[in-house]
HTML snippet that shows the backbone in 3Dmol.js (N, CA, C, O; Angstrom):
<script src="https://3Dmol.org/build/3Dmol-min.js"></script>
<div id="view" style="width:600px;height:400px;position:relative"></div>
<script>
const pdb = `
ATOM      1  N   UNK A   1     -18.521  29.905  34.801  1.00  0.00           N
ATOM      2  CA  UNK A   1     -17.557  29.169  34.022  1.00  0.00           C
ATOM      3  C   UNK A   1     -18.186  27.920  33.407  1.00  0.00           C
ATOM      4  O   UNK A   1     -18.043  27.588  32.230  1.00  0.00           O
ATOM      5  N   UNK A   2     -19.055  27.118  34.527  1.00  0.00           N
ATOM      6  CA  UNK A   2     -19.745  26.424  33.562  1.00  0.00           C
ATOM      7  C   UNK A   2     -21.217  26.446  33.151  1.00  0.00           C
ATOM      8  O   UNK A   2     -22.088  26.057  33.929  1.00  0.00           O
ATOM      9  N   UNK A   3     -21.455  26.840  32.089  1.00  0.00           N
ATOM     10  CA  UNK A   3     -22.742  27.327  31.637  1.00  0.00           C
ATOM     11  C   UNK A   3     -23.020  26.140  30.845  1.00  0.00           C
ATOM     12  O   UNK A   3     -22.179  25.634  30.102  1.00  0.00           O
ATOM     13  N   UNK A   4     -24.463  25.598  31.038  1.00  0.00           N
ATOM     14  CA  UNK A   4     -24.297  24.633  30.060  1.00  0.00           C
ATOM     15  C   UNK A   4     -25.414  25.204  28.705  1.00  0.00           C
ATOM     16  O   UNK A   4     -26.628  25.232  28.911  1.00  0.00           O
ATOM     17  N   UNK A   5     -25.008  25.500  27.772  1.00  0.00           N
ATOM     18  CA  UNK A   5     -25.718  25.901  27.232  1.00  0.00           C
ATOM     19  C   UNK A   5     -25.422  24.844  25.673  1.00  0.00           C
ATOM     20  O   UNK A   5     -24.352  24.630  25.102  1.00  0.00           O
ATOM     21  N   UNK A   6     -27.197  24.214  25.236  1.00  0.00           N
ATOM     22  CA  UNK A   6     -27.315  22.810  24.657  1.00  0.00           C
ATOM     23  C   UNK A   6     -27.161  23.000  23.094  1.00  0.00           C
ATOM     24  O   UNK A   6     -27.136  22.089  22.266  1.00  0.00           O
ATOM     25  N   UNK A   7     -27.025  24.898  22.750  1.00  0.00           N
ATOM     26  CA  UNK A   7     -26.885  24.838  21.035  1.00  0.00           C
ATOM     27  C   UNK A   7     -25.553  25.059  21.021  1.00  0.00           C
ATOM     28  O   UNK A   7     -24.983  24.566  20.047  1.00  0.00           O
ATOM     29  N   UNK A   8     -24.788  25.721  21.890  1.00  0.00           N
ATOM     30  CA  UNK A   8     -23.448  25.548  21.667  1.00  0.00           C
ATOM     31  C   UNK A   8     -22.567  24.666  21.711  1.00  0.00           C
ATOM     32  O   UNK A   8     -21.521  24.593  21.067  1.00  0.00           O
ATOM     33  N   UNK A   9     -23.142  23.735  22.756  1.00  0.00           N
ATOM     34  CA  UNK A   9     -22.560  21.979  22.532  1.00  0.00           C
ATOM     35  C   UNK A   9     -23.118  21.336  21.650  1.00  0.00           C
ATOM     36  O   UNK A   9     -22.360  20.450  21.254  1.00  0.00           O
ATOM     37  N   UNK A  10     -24.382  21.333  20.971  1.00  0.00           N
ATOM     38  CA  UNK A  10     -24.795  20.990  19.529  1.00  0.00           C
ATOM     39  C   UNK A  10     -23.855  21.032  18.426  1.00  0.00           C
ATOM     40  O   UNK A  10     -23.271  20.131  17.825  1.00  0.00           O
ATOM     41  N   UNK A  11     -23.848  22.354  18.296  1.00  0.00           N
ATOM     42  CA  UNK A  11     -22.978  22.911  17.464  1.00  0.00           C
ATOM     43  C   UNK A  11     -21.213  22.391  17.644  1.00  0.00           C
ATOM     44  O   UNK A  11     -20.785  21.839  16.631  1.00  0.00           O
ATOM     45  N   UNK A  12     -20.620  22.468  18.329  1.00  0.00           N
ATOM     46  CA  UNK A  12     -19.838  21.380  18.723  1.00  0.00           C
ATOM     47  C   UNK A  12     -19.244  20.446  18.533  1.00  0.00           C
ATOM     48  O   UNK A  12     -18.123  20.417  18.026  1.00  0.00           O
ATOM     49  N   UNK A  13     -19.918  19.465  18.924  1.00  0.00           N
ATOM     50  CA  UNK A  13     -20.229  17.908  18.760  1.00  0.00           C
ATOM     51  C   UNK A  13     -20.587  18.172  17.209  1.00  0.00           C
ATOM     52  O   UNK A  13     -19.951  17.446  16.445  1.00  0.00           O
ATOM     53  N   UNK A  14     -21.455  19.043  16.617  1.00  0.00           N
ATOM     54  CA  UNK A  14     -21.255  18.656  14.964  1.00  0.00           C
ATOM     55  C   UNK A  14     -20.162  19.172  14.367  1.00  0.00           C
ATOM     56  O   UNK A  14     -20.029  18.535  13.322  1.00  0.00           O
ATOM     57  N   UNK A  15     -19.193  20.086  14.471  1.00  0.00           N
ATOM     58  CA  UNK A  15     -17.847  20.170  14.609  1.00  0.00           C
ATOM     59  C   UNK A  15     -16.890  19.605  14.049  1.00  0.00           C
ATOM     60  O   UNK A  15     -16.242  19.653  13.003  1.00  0.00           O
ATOM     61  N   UNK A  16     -16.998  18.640  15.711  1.00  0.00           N
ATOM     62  CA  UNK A  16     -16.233  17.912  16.434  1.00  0.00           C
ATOM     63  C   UNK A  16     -16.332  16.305  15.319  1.00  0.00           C
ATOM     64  O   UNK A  16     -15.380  15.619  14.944  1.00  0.00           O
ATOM     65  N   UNK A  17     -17.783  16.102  15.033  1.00  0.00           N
ATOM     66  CA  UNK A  17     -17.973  14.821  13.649  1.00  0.00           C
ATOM     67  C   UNK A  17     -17.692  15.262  12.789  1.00  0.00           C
ATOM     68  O   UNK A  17     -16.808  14.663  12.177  1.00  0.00           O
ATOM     69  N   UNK A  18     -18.110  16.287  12.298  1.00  0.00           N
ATOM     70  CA  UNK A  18     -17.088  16.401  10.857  1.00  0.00           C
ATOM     71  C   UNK A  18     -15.823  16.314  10.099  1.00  0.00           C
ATOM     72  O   UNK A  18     -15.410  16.036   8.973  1.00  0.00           O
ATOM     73  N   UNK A  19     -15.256  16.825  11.703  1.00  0.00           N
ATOM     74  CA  UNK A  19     -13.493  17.113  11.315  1.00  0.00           C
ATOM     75  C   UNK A  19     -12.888  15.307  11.935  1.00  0.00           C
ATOM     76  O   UNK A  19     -11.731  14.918  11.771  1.00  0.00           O
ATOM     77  N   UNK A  20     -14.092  14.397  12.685  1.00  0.00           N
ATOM     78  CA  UNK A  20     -13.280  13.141  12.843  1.00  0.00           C
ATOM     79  C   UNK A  20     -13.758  12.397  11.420  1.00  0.00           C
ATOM     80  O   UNK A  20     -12.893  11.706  10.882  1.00  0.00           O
ATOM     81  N   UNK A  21     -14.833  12.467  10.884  1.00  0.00           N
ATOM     82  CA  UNK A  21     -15.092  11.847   9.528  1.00  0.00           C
ATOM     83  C   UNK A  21     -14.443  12.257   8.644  1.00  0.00           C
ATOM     84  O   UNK A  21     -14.339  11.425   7.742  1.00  0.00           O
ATOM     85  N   UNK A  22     -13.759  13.504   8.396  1.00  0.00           N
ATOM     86  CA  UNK A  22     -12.722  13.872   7.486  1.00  0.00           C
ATOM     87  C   UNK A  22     -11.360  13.583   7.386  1.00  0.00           C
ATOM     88  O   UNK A  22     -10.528  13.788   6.502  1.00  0.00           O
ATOM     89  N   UNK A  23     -11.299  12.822   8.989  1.00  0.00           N
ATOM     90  CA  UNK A  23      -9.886  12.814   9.144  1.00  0.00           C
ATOM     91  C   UNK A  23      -9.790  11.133   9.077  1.00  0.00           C
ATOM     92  O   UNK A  23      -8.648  10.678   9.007  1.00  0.00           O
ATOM     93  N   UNK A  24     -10.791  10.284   9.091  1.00  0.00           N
ATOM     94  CA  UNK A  24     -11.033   9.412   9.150  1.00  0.00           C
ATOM     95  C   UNK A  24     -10.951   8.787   7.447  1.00  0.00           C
ATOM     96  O   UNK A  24     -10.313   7.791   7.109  1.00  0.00           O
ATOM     97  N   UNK A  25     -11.842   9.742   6.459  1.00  0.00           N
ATOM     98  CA  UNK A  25     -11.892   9.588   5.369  1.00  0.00           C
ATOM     99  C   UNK A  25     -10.575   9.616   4.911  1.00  0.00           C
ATOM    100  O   UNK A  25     -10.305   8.773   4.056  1.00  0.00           O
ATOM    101  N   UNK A  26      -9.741  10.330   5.242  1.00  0.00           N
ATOM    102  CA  UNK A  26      -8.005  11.027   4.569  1.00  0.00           C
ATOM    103  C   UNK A  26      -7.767   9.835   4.406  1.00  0.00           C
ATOM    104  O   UNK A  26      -7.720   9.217   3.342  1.00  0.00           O
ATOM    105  N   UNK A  27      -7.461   9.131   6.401  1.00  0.00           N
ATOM    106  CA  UNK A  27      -6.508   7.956   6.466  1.00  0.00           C
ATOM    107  C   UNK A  27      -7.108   6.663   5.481  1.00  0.00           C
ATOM    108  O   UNK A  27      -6.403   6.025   4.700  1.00  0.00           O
ATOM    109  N   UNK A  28      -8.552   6.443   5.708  1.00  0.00           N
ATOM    110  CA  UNK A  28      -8.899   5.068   4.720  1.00  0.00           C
ATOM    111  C   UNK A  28      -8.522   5.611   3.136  1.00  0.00           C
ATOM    112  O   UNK A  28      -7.943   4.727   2.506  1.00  0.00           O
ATOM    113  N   UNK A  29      -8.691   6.655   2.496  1.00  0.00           N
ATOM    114  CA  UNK A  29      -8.215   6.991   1.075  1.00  0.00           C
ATOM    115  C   UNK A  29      -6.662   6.742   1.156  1.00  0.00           C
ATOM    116  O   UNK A  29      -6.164   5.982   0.326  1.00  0.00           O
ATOM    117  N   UNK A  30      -5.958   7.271   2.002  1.00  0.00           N
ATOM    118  CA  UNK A  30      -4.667   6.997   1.854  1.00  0.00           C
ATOM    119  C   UNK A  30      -3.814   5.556   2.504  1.00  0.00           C
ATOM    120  O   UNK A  30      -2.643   5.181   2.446  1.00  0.00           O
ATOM    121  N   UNK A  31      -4.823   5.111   3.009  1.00  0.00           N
ATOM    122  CA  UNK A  31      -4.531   3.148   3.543  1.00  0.00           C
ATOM    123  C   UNK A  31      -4.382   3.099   1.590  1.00  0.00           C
ATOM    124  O   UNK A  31      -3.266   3.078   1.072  1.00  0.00           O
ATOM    125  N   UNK A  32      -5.601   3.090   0.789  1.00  0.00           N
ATOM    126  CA  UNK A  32      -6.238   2.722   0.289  1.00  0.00           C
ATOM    127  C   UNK A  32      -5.265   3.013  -1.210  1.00  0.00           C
ATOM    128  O   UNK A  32      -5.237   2.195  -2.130  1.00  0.00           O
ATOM    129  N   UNK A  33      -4.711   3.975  -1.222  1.00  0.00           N
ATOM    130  CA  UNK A  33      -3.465   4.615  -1.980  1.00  0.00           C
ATOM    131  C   UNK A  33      -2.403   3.794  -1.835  1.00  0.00           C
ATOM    132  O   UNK A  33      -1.886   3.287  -2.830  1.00  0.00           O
ATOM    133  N   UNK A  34      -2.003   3.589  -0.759  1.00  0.00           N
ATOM    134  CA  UNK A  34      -0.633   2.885  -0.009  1.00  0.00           C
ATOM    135  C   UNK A  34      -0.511   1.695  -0.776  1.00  0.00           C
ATOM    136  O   UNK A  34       0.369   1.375  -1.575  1.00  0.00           O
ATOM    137  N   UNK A  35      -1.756   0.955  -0.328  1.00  0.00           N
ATOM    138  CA  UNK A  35      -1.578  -0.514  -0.833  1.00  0.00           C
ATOM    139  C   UNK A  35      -1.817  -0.522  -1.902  1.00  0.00           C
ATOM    140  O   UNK A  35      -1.473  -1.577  -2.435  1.00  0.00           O
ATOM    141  N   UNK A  36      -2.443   0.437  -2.791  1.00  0.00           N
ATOM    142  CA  UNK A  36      -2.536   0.279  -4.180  1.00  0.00           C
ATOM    143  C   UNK A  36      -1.456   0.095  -4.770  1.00  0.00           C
ATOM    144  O   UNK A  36      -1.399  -0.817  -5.594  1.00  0.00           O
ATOM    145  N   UNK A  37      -0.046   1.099  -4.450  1.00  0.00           N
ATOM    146  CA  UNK A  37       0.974   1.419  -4.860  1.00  0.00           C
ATOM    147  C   UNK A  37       2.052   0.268  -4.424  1.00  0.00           C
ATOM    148  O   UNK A  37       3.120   0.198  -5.033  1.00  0.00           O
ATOM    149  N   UNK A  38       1.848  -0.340  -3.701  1.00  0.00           N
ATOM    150  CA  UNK A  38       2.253  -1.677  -3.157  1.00  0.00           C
ATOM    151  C   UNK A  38       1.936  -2.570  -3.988  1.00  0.00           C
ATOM    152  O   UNK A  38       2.881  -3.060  -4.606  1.00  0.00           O
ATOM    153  N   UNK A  39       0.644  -3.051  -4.275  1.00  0.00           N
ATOM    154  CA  UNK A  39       0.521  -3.797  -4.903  1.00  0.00           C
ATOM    155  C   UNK A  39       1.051  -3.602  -6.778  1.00  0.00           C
ATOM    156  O   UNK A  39       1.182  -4.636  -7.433  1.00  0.00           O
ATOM    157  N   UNK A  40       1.205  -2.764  -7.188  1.00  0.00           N
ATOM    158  CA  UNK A  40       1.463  -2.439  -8.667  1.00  0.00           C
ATOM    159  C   UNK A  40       3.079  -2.621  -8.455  1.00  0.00           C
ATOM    160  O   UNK A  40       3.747  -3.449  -9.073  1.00  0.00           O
ATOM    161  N   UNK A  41       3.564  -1.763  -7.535  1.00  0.00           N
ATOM    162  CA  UNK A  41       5.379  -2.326  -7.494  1.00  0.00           C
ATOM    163  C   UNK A  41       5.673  -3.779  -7.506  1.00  0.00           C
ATOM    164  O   UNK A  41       6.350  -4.182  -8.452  1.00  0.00           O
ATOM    165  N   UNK A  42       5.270  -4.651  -6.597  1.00  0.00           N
ATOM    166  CA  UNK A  42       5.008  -5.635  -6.614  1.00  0.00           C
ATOM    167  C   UNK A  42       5.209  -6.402  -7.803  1.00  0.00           C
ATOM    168  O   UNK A  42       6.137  -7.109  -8.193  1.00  0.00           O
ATOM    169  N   UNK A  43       3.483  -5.902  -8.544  1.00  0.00           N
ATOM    170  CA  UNK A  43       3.729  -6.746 -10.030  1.00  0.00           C
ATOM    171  C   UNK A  43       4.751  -6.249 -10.855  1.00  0.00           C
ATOM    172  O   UNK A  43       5.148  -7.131 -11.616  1.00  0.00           O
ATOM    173  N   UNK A  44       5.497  -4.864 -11.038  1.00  0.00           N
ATOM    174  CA  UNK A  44       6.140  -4.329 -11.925  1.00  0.00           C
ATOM    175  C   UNK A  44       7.592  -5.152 -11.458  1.00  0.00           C
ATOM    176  O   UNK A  44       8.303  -5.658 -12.325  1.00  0.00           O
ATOM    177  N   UNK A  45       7.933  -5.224 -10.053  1.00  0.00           N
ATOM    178  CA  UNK A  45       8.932  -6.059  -9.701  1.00  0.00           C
ATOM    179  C   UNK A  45       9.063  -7.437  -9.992  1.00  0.00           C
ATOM    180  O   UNK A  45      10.055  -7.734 -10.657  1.00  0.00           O
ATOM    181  N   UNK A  46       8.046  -8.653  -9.542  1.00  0.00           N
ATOM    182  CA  UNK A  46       8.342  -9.630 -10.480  1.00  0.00           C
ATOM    183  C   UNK A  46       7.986  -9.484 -11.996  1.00  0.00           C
ATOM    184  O   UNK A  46       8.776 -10.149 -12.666  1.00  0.00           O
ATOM    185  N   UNK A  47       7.158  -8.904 -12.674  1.00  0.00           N
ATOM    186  CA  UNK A  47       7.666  -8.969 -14.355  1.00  0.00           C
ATOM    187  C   UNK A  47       9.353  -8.614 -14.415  1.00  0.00           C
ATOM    188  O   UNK A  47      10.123  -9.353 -15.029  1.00  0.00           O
ATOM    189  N   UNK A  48       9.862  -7.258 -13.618  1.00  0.00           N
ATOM    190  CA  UNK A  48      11.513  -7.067 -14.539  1.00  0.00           C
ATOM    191  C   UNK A  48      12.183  -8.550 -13.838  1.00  0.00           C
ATOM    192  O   UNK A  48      12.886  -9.195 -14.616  1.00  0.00           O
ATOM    193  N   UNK A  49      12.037  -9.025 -12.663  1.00  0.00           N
ATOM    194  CA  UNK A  49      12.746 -10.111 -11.928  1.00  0.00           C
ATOM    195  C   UNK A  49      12.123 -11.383 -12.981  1.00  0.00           C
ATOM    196  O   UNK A  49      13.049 -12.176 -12.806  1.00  0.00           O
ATOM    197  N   UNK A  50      11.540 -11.831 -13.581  1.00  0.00           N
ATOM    198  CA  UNK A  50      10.599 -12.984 -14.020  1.00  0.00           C
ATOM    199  C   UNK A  50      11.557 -12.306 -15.590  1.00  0.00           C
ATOM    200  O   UNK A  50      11.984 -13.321 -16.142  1.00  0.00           O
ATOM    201  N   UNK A  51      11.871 -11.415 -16.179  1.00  0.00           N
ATOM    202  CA  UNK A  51      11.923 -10.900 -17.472  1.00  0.00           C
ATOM    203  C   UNK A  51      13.745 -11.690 -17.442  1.00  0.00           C
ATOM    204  O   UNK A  51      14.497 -12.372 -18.139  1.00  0.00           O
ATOM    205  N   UNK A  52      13.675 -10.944 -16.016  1.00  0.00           N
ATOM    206  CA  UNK A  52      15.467 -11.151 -16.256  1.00  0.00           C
ATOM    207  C   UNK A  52      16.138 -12.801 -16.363  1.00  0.00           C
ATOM    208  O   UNK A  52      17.019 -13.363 -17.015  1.00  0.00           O
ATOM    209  N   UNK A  53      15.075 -13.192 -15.235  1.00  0.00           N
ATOM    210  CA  UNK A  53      15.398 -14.937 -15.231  1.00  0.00           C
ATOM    211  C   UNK A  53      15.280 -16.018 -16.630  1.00  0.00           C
ATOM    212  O   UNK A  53      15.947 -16.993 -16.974  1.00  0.00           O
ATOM    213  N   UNK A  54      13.876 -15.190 -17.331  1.00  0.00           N
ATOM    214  CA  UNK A  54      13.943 -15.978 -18.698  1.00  0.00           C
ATOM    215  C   UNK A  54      14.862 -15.397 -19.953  1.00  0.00           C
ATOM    216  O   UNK A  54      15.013 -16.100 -20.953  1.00  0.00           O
ATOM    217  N   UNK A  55      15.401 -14.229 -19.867  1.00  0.00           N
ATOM    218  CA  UNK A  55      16.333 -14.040 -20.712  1.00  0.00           C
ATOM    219  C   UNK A  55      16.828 -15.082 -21.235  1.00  0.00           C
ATOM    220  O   UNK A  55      17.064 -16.027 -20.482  1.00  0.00           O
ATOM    221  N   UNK A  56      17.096 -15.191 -22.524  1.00  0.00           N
ATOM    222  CA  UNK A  56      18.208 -15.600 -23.546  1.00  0.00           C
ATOM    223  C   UNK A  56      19.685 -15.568 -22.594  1.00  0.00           C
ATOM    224  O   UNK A  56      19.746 -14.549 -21.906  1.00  0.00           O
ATOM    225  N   UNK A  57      20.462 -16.181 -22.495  1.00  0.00           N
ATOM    226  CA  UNK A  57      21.864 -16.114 -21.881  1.00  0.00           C
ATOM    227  C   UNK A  57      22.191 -15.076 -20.953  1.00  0.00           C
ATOM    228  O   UNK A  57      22.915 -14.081 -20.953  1.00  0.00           O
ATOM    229  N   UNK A  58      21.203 -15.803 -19.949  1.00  0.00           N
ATOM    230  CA  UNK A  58      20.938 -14.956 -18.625  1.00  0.00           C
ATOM    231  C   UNK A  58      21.542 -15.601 -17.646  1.00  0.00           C
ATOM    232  O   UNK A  58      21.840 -15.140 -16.544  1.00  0.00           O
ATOM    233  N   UNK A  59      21.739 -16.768 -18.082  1.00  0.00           N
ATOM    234  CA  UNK A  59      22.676 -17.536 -16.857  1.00  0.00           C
ATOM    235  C   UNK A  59      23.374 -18.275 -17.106  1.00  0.00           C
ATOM    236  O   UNK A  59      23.762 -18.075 -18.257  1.00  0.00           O
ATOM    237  N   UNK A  60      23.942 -19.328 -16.561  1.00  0.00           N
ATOM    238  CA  UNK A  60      24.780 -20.671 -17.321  1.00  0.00           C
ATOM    239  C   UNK A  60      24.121 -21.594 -17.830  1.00  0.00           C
ATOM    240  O   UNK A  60      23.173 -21.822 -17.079  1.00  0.00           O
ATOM    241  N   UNK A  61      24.105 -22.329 -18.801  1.00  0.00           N
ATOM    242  CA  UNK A  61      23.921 -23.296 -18.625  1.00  0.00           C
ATOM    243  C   UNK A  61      23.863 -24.992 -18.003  1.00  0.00           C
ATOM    244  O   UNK A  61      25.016 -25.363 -17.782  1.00  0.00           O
ATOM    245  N   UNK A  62      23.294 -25.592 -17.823  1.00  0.00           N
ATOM    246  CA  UNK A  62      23.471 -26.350 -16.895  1.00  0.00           C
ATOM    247  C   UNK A  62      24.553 -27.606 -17.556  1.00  0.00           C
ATOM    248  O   UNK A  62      24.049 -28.122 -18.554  1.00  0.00           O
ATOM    249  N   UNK A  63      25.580 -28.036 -17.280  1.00  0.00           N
ATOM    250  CA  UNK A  63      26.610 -28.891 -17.591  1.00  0.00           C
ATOM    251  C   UNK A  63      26.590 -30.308 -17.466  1.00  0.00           C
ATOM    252  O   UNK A  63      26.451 -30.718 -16.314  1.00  0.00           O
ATOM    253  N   UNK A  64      26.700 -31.187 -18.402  1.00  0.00           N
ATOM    254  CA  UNK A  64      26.285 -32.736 -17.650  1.00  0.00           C
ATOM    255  C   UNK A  64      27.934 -33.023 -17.680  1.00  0.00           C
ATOM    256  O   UNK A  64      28.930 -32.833 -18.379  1.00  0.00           O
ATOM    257  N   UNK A  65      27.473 -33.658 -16.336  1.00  0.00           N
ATOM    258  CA  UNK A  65      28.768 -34.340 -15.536  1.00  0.00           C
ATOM    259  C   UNK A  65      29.339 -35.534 -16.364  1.00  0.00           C
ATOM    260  O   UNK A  65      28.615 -36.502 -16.595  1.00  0.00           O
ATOM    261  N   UNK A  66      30.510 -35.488 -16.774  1.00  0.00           N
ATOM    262  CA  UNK A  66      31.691 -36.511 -17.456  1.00  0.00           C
ATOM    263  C   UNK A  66      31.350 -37.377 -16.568  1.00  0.00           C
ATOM    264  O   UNK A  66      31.199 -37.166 -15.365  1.00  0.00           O
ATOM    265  N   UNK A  67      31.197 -38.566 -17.253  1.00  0.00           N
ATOM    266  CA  UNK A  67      31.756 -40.133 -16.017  1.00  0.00           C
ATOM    267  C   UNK A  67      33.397 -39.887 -15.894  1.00  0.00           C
ATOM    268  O   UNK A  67      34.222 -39.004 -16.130  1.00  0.00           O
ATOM    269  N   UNK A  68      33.350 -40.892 -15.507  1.00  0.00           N
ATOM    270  CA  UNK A  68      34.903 -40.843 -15.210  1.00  0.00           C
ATOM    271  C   UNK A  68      35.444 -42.168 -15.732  1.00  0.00           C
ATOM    272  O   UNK A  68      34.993 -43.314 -15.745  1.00  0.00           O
ATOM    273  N   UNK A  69      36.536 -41.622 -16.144  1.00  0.00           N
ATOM    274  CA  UNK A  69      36.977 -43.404 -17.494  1.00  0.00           C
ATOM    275  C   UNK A  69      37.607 -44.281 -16.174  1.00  0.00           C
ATOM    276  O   UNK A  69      38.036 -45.424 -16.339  1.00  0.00           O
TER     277      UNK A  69
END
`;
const viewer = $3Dmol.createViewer("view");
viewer.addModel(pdb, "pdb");
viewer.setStyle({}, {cartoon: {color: "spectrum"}});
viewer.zoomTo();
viewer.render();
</script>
């Protein structure tokens, strides 16, 4: 049952690195995706929020206070 035999654990272990460097590669490409897409919403969100605030009669105007007679 246990045989140790050193090309079949070679073989293996190179395997065994390939499929963790591939799986390794996925997650940093797709970290790497994530925050990309984060960061572009982001800017696309404050330009329409920044677009809406400077509008033309987007809000009230500000009123100066009457004294009082």
């Amino acid at each position: 049952m246990q045989t140790r035999d050193g090309d079949a654990f070679a073989h293996q272990l190179l395997r065994f690195s390939a499929l963790a460097a591939s799986f390794i590669a996925v997650t940093v490409y797709q970290r790497y995706l994530n925050q990309g897409l984060q960061i572009r919403w982001r800017a696309w969100m404050s330009r329409q929020l920044l677009g809406h605030w400077v509008r033309p009669r987007s809000s009230r105007r500000p009123t100066r206070a009457r004294p009082d007679p």
